[in-house]
N, C-alpha and C positions, 0 to 999 in steps of 0.2 A: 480442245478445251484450252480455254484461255489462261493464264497463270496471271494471279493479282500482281501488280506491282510492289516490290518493298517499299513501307513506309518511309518518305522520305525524310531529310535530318533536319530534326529544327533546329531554326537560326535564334538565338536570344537577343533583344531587341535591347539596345544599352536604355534604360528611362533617366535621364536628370533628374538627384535628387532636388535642386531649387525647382524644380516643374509642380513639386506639392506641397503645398503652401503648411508650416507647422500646423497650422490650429488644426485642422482637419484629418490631419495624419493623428492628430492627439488624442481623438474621439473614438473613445474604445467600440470595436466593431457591435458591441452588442448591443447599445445604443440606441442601433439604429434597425434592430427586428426587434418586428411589431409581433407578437402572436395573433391568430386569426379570433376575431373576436373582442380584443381586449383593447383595452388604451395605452400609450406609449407608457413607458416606464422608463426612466431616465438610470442609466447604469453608474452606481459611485463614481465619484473622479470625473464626471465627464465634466467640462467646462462650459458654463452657462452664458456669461458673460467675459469678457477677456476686452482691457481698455490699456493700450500702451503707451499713449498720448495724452496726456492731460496737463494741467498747469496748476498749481496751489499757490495764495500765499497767504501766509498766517502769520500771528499777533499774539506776541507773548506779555503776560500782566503777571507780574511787576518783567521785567526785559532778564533777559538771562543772563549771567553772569559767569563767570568761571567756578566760583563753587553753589550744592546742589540748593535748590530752597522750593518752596510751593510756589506753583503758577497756574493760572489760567490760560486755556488754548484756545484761540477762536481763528480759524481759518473761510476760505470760500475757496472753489476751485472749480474746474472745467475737465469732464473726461470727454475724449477725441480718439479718433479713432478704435471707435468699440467693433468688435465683432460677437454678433451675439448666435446662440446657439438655434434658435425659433428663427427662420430666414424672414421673418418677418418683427424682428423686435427693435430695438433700438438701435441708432448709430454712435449715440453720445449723450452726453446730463450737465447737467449743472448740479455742485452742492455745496454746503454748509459743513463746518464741521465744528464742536463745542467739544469741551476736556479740561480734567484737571488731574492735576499731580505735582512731581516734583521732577528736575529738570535744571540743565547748565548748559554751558554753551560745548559740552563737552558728551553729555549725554541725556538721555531723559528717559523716563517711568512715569508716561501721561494716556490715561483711559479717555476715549473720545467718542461721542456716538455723531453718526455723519446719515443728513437726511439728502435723496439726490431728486433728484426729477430728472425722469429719463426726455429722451428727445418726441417721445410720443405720448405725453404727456403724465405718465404711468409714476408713479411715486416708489423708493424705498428707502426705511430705516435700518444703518450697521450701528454694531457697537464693537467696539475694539478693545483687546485688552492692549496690556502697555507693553510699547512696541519694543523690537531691538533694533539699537542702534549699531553704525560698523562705516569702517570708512575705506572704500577701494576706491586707490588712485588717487587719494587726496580729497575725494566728493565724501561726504557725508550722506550717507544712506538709511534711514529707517526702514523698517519693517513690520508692519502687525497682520494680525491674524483676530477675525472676529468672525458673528455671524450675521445674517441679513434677519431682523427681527419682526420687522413689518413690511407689508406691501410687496410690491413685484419683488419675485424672488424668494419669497421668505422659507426661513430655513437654511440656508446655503449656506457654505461657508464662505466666508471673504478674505483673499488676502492682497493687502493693500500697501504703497509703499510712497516716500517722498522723498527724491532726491535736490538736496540742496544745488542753488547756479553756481552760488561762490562760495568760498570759505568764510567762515565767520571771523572777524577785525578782533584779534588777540589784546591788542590795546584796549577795543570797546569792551569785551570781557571782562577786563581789570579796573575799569571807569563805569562809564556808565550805564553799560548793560548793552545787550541784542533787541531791541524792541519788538524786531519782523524780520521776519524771512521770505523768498520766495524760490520756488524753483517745479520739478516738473513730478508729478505724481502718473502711477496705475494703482489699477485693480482687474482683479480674478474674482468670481465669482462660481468657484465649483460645488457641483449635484455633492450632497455629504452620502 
């Protein structure tokens, strides 16, 4: 009679973490089971849309100054590089953005709603509340958090962001105002 072999030693196989691309490690495993019978249900948190690449520039009325006053915000921009959660959704959009509040060249409290057209020709409306502002490394960063109200998407949360290219002209602050800005915006678009 023969005697079984002992089971031999496993070897642990090192895997690269750059080998797994964030977004995809980010997608909470439950996400992605289906129960027999039912239709997907998307697990909170998951990330629906995710755009790292984008370009804005916007139009400040009356031009911003160094201390705070009412304005009007009109911007246009390009999202790039989207990765979306449906392997068949969008790559990218075009959008608009409208808002008013109050705002300096130092910070602002400006509610915006932003209509996109995705790249497959699908529509959505966000509305944002008033963002936070904060400055790492000298860049001017904004921040808001809103939700997607109409159209592709709706319901989600959105958090969306625009970092300034340059520093805003300290002189023009104290004269006569920031007219426009431009520089590179995202947005997230996660399952609430």
């Amino acid at each position: 009679m023969e005697q079984a072999a002992p089971p031999a030693e496993q070897t642990a196989i090192p895997v690269e973490q750059q080998a797994v691309p964030a977004e995809t490690a980010a997608v909470p495993v439950e996400a992605l089971v289906l129960p027999v019978g039912q239709q997907a249900v998307l697990a909170r948190g998951t990330p629906l849309m995710t755009c790292t690449a984008g370009s804005q520039q916007e139009t400040y009325n009356p031009p911003l100054k160094l201390s705070l006053q009412d304005i009007t915000l009109t911007a246009t921009g390009q999202l790039s590089s989207c990765v979306a959660f449906e392997q068949s959704g969008p790559i990218s959009g075009q959008y608009t953005v409208s808002g008013a509040g109050t705002a300096s060249c130092l910070t602002s409290s400006v509610a915006t709603t932003s209509h996109i057209t995705w790249s497959d020709g699908t529509t959505s409306t966000l509305e944002f509340g008033k963002g936070l502002d904060a400055r790492q490394g000298g860049q001017a960063v904004s921040v808001i958090v809103g939700l997607v109200i109409q159209g592709r998407y709706e319901g989600s949360l959105a958090v969306g962001g625009f970092v300034l290219e340059e520093a805003r002209n300290a002189l023009h602050c104290l004269t006569e105002g920031i007219p426009s800005a431009s520089g590179l915006s995202f947005l997230k678009l996660i399952q609430p």
